[in-house]
MIMIKOL-588850 format. One line per 2 residues: number of its first residue (from 1); their letters; for each residue z, y, x of C-alpha. Coordinates in pm, 1 decimal. Each point is the difference from the previous one (the first is absolute). Example, Ala and Ser with C-alpha at 12.3 -4.5 7.8 and 13.67 -1.06 7.14 Angstrom:
2
1	as	780.0 -450.0 1230.0  -66.0 344.0 137.0 $
This chain:
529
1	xx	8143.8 18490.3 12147.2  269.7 -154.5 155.4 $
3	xx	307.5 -231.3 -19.8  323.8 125.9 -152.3 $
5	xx	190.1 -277.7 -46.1  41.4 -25.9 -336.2 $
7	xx	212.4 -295.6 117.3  14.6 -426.7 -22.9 $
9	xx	-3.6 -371.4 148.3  92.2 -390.5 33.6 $
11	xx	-9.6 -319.9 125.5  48.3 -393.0 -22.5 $
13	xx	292.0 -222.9 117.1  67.0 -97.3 338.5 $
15	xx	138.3 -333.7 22.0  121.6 1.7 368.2 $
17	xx	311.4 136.2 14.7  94.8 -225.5 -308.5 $
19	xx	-87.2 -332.3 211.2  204.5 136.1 322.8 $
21	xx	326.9 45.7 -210.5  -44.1 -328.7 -96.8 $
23	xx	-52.1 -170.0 333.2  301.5 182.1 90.4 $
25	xx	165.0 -113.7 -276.4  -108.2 -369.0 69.6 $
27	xx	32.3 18.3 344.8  395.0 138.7 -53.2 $
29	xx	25.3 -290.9 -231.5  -162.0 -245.2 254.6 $
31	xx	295.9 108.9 284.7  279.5 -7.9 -189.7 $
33	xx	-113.6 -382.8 -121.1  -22.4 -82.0 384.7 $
35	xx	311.2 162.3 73.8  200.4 -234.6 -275.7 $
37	xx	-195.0 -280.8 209.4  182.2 85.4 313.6 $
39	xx	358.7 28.9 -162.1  -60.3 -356.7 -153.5 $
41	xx	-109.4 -69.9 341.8  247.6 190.2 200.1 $
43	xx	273.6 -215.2 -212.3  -226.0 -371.0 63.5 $
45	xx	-89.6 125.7 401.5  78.5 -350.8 206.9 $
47	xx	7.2 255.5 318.3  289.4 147.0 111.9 $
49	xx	-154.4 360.3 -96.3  -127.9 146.4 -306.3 $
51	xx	-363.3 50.7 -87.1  -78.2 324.7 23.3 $
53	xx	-274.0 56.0 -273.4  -44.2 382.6 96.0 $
55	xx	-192.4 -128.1 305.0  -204.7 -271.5 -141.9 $
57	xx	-425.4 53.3 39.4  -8.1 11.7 -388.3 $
59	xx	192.0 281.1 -94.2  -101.1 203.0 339.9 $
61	xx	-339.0 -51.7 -173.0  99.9 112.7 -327.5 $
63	xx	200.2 288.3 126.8  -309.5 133.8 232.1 $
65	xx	-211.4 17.6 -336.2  246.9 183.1 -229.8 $
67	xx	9.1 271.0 323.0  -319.4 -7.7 42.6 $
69	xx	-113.5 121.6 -418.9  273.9 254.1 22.5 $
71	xx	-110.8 178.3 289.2  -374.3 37.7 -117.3 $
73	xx	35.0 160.5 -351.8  -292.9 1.6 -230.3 $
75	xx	-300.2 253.2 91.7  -349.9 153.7 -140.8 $
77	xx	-179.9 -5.9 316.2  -201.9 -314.4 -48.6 $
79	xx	-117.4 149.3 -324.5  -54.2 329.3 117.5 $
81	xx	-205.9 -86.7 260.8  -233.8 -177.6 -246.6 $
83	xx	-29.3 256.2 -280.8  12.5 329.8 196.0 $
85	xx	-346.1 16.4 134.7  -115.0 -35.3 -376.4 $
87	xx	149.4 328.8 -60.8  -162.4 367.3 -11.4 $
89	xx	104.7 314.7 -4.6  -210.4 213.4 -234.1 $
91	xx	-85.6 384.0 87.4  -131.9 196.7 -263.3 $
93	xx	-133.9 361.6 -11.9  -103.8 203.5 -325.0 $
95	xx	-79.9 336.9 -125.1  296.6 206.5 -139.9 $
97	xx	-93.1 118.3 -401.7  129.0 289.4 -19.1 $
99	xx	311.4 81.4 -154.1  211.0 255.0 -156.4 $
101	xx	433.9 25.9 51.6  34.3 -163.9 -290.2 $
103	xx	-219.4 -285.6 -0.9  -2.8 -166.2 329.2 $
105	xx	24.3 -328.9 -81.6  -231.1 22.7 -343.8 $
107	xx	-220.9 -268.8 171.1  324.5 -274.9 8.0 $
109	xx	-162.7 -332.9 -131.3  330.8 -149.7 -125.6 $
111	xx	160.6 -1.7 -329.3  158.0 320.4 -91.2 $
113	xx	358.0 -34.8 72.3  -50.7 -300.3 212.1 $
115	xx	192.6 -89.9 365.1  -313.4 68.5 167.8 $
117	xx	-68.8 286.5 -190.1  284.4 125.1 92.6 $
119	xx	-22.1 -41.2 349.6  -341.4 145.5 -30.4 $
121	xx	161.5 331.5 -128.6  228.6 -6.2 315.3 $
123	xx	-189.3 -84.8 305.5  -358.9 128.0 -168.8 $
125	xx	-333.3 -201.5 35.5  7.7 -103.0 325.0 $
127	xx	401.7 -63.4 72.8  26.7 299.7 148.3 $
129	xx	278.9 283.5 -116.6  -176.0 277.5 -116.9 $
131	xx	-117.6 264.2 262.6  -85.3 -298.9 188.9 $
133	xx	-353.2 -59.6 -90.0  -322.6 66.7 214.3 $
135	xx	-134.9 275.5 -218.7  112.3 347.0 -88.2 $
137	xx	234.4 -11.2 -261.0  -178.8 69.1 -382.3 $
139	xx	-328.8 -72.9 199.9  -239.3 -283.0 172.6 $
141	xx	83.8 -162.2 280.1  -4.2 -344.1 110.7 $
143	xx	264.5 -285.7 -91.9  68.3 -267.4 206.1 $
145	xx	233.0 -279.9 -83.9  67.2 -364.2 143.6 $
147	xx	100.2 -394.6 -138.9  -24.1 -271.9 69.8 $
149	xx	-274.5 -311.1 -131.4  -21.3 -355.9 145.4 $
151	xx	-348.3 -193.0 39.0  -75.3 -315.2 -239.5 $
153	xx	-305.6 -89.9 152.1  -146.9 -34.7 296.7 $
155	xx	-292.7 192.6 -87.0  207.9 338.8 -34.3 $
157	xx	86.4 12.6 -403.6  407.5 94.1 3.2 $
159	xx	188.5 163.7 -232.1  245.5 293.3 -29.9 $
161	xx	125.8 204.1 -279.4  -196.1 225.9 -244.5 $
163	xx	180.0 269.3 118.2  -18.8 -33.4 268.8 $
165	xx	-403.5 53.1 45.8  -64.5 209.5 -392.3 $
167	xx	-183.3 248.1 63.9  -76.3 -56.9 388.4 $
169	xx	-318.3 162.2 181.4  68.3 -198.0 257.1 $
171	xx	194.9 -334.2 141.3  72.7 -114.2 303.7 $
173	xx	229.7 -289.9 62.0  140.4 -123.1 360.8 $
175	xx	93.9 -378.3 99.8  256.9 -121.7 148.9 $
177	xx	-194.6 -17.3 345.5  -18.8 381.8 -30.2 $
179	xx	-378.7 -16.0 -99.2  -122.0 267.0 -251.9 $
181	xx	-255.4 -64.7 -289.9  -144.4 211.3 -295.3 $
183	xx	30.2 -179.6 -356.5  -164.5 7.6 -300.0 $
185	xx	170.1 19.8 -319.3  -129.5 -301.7 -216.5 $
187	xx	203.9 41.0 -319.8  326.6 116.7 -99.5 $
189	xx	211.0 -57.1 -277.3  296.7 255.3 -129.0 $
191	xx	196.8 -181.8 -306.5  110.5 -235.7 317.0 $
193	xx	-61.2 211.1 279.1  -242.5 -194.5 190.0 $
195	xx	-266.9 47.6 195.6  -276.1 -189.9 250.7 $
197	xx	-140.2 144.7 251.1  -305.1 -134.8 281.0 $
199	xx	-10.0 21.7 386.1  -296.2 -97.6 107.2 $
201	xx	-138.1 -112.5 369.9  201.9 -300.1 16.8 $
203	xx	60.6 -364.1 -123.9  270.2 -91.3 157.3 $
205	xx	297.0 217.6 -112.7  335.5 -237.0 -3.0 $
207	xx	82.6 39.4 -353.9  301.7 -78.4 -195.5 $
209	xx	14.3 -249.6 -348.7  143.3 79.1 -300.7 $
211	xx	254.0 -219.7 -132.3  -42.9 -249.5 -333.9 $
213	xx	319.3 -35.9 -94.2  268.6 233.2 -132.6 $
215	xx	302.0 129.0 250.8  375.3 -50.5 -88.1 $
217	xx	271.1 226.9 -37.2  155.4 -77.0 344.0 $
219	xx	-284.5 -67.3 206.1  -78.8 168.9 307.3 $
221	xx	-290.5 215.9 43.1  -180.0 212.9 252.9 $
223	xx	-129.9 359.4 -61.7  -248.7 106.0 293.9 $
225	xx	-156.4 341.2 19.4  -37.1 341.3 102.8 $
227	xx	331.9 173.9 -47.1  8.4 364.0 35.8 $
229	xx	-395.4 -44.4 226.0  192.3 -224.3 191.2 $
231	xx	-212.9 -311.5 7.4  65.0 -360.9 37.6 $
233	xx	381.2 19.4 -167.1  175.4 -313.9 -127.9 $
235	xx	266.5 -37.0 -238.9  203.5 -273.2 -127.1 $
237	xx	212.5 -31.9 -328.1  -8.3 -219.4 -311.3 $
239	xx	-164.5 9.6 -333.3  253.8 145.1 -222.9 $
241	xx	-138.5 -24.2 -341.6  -320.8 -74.0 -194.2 $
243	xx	-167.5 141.7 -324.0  90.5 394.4 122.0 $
245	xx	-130.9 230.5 -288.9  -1.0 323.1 218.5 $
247	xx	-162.8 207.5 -302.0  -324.8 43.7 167.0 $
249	xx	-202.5 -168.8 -270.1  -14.4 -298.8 -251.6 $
251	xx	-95.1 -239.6 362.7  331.9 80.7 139.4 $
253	xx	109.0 -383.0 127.7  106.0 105.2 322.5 $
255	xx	194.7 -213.3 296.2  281.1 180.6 84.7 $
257	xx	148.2 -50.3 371.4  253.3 167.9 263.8 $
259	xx	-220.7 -10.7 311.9  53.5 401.6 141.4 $
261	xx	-327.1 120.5 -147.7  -133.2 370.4 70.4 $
263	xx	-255.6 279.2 -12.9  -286.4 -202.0 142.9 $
265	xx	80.9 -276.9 -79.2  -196.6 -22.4 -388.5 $
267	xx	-295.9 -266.2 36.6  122.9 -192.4 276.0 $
269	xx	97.7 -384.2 -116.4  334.5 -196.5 -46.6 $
271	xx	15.3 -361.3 192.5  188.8 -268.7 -100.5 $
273	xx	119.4 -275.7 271.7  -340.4 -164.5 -27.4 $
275	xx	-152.5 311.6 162.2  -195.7 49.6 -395.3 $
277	xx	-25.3 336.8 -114.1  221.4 -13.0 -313.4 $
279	xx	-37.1 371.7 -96.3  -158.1 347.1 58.1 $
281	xx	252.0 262.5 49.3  -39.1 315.0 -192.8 $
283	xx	334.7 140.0 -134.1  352.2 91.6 107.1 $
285	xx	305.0 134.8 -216.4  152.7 301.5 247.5 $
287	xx	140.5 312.8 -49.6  -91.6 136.6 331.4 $
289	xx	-371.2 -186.9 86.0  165.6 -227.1 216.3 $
291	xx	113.4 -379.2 -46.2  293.5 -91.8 -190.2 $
293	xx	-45.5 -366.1 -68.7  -235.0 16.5 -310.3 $
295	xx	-377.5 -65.8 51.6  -214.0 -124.3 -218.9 $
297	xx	-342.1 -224.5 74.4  -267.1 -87.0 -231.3 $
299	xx	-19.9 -376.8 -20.8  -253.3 -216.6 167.6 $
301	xx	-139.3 -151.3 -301.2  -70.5 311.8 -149.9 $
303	xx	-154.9 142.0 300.8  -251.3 -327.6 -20.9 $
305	xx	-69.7 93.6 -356.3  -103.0 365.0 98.3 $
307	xx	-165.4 -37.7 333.6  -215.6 -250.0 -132.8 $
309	xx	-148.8 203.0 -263.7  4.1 290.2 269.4 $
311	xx	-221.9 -164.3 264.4  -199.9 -163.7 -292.9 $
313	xx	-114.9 349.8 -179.2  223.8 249.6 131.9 $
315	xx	242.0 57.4 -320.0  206.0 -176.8 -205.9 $
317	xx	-105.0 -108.9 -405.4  323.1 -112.8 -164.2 $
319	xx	79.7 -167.2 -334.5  57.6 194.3 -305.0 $
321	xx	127.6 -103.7 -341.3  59.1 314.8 -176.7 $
323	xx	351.1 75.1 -55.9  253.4 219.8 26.7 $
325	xx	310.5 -292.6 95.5  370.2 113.1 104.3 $
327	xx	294.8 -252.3 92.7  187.4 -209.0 -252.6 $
329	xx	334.1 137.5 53.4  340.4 -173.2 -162.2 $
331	xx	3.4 269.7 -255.0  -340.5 -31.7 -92.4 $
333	xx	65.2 -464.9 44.6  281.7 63.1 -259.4 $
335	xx	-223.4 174.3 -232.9  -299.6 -211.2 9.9 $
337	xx	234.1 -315.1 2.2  -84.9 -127.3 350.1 $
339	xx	243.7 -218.4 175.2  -130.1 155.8 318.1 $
341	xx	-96.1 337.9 140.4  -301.4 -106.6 153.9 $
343	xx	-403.0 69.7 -58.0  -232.4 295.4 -66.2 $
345	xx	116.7 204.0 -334.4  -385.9 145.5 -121.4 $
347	xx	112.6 355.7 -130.1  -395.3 75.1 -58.7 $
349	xx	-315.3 -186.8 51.7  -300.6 253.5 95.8 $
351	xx	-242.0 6.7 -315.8  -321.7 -228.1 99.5 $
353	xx	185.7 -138.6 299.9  15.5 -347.8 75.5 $
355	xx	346.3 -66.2 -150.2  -62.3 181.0 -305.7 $
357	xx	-381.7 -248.3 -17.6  266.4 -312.4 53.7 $
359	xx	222.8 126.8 -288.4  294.4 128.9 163.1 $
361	xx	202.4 259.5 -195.8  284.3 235.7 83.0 $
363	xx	311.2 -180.7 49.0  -83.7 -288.1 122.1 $
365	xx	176.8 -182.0 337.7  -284.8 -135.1 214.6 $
367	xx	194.6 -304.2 168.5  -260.4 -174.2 198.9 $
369	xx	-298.9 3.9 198.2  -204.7 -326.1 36.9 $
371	xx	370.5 -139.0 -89.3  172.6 139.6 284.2 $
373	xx	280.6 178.7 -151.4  -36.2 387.0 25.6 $
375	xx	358.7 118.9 139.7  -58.6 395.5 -76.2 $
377	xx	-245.2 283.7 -99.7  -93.5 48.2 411.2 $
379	xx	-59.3 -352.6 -3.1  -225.8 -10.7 -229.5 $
381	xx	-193.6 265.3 172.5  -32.3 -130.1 299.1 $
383	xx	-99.7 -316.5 -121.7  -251.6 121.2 -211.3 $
385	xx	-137.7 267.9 270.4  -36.3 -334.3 259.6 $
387	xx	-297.3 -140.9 -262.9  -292.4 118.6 27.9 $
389	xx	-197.2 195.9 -286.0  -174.6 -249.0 -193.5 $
391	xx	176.0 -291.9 50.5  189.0 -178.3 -327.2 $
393	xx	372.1 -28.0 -25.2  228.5 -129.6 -259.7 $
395	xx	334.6 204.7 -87.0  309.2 -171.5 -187.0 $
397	xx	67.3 283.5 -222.4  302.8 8.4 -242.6 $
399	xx	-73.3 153.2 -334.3  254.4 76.2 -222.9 $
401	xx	221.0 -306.1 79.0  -327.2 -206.6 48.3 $
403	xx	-137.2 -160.5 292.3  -394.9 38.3 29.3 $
405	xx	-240.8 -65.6 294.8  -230.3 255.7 33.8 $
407	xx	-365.1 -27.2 188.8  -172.5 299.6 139.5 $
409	xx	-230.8 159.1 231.8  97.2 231.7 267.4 $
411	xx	-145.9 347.5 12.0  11.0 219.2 338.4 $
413	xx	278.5 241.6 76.7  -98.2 328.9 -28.2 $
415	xx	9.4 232.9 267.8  191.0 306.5 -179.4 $
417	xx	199.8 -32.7 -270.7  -133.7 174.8 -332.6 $
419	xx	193.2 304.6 -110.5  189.9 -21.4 -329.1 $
421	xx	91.7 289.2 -229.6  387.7 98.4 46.7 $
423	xx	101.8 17.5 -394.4  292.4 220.2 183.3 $
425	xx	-196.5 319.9 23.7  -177.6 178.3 -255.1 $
427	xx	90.6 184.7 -265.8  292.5 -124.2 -205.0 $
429	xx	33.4 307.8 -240.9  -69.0 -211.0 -321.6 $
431	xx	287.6 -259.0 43.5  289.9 -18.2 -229.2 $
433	xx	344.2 -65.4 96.4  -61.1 -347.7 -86.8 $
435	xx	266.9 -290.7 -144.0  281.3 -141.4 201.8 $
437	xx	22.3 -381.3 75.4  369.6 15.2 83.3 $
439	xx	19.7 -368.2 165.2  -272.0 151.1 306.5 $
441	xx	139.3 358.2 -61.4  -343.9 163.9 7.1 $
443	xx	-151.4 190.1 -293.1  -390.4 -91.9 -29.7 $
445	xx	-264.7 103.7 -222.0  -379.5 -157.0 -69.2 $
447	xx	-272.8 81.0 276.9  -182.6 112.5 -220.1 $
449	xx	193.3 302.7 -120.4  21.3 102.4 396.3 $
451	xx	-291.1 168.4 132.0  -134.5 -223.0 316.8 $
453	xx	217.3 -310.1 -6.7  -273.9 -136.7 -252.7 $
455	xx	-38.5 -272.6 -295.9  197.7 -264.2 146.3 $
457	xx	412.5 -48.5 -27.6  266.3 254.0 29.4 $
459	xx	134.8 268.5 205.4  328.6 37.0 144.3 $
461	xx	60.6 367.7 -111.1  365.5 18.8 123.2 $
463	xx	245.9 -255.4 170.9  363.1 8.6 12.0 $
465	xx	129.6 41.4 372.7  277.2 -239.9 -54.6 $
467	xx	-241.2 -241.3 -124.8  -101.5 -371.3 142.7 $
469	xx	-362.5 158.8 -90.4  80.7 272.5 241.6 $
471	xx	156.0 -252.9 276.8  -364.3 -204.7 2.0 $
473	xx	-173.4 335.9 71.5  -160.6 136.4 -349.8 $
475	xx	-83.3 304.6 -12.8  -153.3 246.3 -273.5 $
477	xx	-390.7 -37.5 -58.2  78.2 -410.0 95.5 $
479	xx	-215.0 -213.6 -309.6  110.2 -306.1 -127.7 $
481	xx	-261.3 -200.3 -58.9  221.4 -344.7 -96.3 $
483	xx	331.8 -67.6 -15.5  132.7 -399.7 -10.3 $
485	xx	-388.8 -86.2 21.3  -112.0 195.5 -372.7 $
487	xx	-228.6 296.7 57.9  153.0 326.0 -172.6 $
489	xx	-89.5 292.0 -134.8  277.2 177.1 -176.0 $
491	xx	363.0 36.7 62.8  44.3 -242.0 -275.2 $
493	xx	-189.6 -287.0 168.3  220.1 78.3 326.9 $
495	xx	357.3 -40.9 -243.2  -121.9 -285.6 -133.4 $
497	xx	-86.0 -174.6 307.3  359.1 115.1 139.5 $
499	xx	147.1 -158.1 -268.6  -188.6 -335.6 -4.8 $
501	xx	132.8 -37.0 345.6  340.7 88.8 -89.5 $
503	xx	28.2 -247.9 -247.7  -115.8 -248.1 247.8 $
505	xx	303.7 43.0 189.9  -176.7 193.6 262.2 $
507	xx	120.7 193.5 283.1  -329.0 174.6 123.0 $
509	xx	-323.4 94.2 -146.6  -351.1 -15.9 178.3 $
511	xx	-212.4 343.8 -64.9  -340.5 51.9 129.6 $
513	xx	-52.4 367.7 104.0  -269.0 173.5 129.9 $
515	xx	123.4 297.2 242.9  -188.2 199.6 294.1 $
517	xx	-341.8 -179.4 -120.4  114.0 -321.7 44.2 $
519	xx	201.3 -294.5 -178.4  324.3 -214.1 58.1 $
521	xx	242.1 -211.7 -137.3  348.7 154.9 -36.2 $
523	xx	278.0 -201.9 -137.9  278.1 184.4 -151.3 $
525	xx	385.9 -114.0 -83.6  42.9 11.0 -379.3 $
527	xx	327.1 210.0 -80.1  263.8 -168.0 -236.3 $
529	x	75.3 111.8 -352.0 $
């Protein structure tokens, strides 16, 4: 495989340079306090000549120190020295599939649509431009690609990115003395793009730590790796924002930072000043394949959470409650009467899953985990994916203006995702114009009476362009399956729902639809009259 940076990275505060300003600060203070000494004393001087403070041991001492922190500016090299020799670059080589004009990059393992996907399309499977690869083009060859890894024990286990090493026949990874070494792939893990890999022969690899606490936004940070097959590169920027949802999947939590990052670069770690490795670089943003101040690093805690189930049994079992969730947005707050636009809305809870054994039903908010407060939808995923199967959580869940606590047992994330009919194709040829509901401006008619959409609610059998309906992305052969939290099955159950809410004084409407196989929460603004 091979390292395209897909591209990211971080790192914690360096106190330093904060500490210097103020000794020169103090020390400024300090000298002009002694120099309003010497005028009092100039003025009181018994002698015939004035005291010349300028001269005195106390402020040549002073002055000597202030010169002396403003000709040696702050520097990495103390740091660098330390954590470099923990760091790897990773060589991998792999058979080409083959592949026809049109679908080189069918083997991308990111999210359609994605940053890295679309860097995949670009620079193909192993960073290269296309043309550039070892085999023929359209047939077999051999694929060679390099990254970067860093050791995190002394007995050879280190890690690099998933993408790095998917799909490798072989790796070979080279130290920072210049020594070469074939790996093993242990385990690797794709919704965070992780992977561990083994050197054996050795055990007494320097080896780098990873960091317990979270960085800052304004920290410094290190990225070290193999730029371009470069080796041994260092970096330095500063983390420049947290909680990144890049799009690659419901883990997304990534460290953002501005250390130059490039092609090479993805699985190689991010120091903070503590010489800890605070995350794994795998990302950038750039429209050309080069740096441009946006990388992105998986954080150290969740690189804990993965590698230890890696090196344990070689994959990685997450938590799994069931549910289809989305975010609580302020359309969707105002509806349900939240004073905040915060937890997990549950559009649809899988039938026999664990949320749907616990009692949890469409529409409700799931606020809390073990009481800590669930922020957002990827929140909850992430929190829920870091238990493992089997273990027993309790969920705050708010039910129809209610408040319950909720007890259940985890199940195991599946591996693929079951496939769900898409009510949008089939044939259609027995549905009626249907019956307007002027407030949404779409015309619906009973599932029933439309071949393929089914028993349950209506479908949207026309929508007004103009409409708010339209605006919030319905589309014929959408079903309404609720709307203001009542199920409905006619066009009459949608009107009267529409009005209820009207004559509530409201100024948007929460409707459950099912569309493309799947179901959402879709708040819609009421029109007047």
């Amino acid at each position: 495989m091979s390292d395209r940076p897909t591209d990211f990275s971080e790192l914690p505060s360096y106190k330093a340079p904060r500490r210097s300003l103020f000794s020169a600060r103090k020390f400024a203070l300090m000298a002009s306090v002694v120099a309003g000494l010497g005028v009092a004393a100039y003025g009181l001087s018994p002698s015939n000549g004035p005291v010349d403070i300028f001269t005195t041991t106390a402020h040549a001492q002073v002055d000597k120190q202030v010169k002396s922190q403003a000709a040696q500016p702050i520097g990495f090299a103390d740091i660098v020295e330390r954590v470099k020799p923990s760091v790897i670059s990773v060589k991998v080589n792999m058979k080409e599939k083959v592949a026809s004009k049109d679908d080189d990059n069918s083997d991308s393992p990111f999210q359609p649509g994605s940053p890295m996907e679309r860097f995949f399309k670009r620079f193909g499977q192993d960073g290269l431009p296309p043309g550039m690869r070892g085999g023929p083009r359209g047939g077999r060859g051999i694929v060679s690609g390099q990254g970067s890894g860093f050791f995190i024990s002394a007995d050879g286990f280190a890690v690099t990115n998933n993408h790095v090493v998917d799909g490798a026949d072989k790796v070979e990874v080279s130290t920072d003395d210049g020594k070469t070494y074939q790996a093993k792939v242990i385990g690797t893990d794709p919704r965070t793009d992780l992977a561990l890999i083994k050197v054996e022969g050795r055990t007494d690899f320097p080896f780098a730590k990873l960091a317990d606490g979270k960085p800052r936004i304004g920290d410094w940070v290190l990225a070290v790796g193999n730029p371009f097959g470069l080796g041994g590169t260092v970096t330095a920027g500063i983390v420049s924002a947290s909680g990144r949802d890049i799009g690659n999947g419901p883990y997304d939590d990534f460290i953002q930072i501005d250390a130059p990052v490039n092609k090479g670069n993805s699985g190689g770690p991010a120091f903070d000043t503590s010489g800890e490795v605070m995350g794994v670089n795998t990302a950038i943003y750039s429209p050309s394949g080069g740096s441009v101040g946006i990388a992105f690093s998986i954080p150290a805690s969740t690189v804990k959470t993965v590698v230890a189930q890696l090196k344990d049994k070689g994959s990685v079992s997450r938590g799994w409650i069931g549910v289809q969730i989305q975010p609580v947005t302020q359309d969707i707050a105002d509806s349900l009467g939240l004073k905040k636009a915060e937890g997990a809305l549950v559009a649809e809870p899988q039938a026999d899953g664990p949320a749907a054994k616990a009692g949890i039903k469409s529409g409700d908010v799931i606020t809390a985990v073990n009481g800590t407060p669930v922020k957002d939808a990827r929140e909850l995923a992430r929190t829920i994916g870091g238990f493992a199967p089997g273990n027993t959580v309790k969920l705050n869940v708010l039910h129809k203006g209610e408040d319950k606590v909720l007890s259940m047992t985890l199940g195991q994330l599946p591996n693929t995702v079951e496939a769900k009919a898409d009510i949008d194709g089939g044939d259609r040829g027995n549905a009626t114009r249907g019956s307007d509901v002027p407030r949404l401006g779409l015309t619906v008619s009973p599932a029933s009476s439309v071949a393929g959409a089914g028993k349950d609610g209506v479908v949207v059998t026309g929508v007004d362009p103009k409409s708010a309906a339209a605006e919030r992305g319905f589309k014929e052969g959408d079903v309404i399956l609720e709307v203001a939290g009542k199920s409905v099955t006619s066009p009459g159950d949608v009107r009267e729902a529409i009005v209820a809410a009207h004559n509530e004084n409201k100024n948007s409407v929460l409707i459950r639809v099912r569309s493309n196989g799947s179901s959402k929460f879709v708040a819609v603004p009421l029109a007047k009259g």
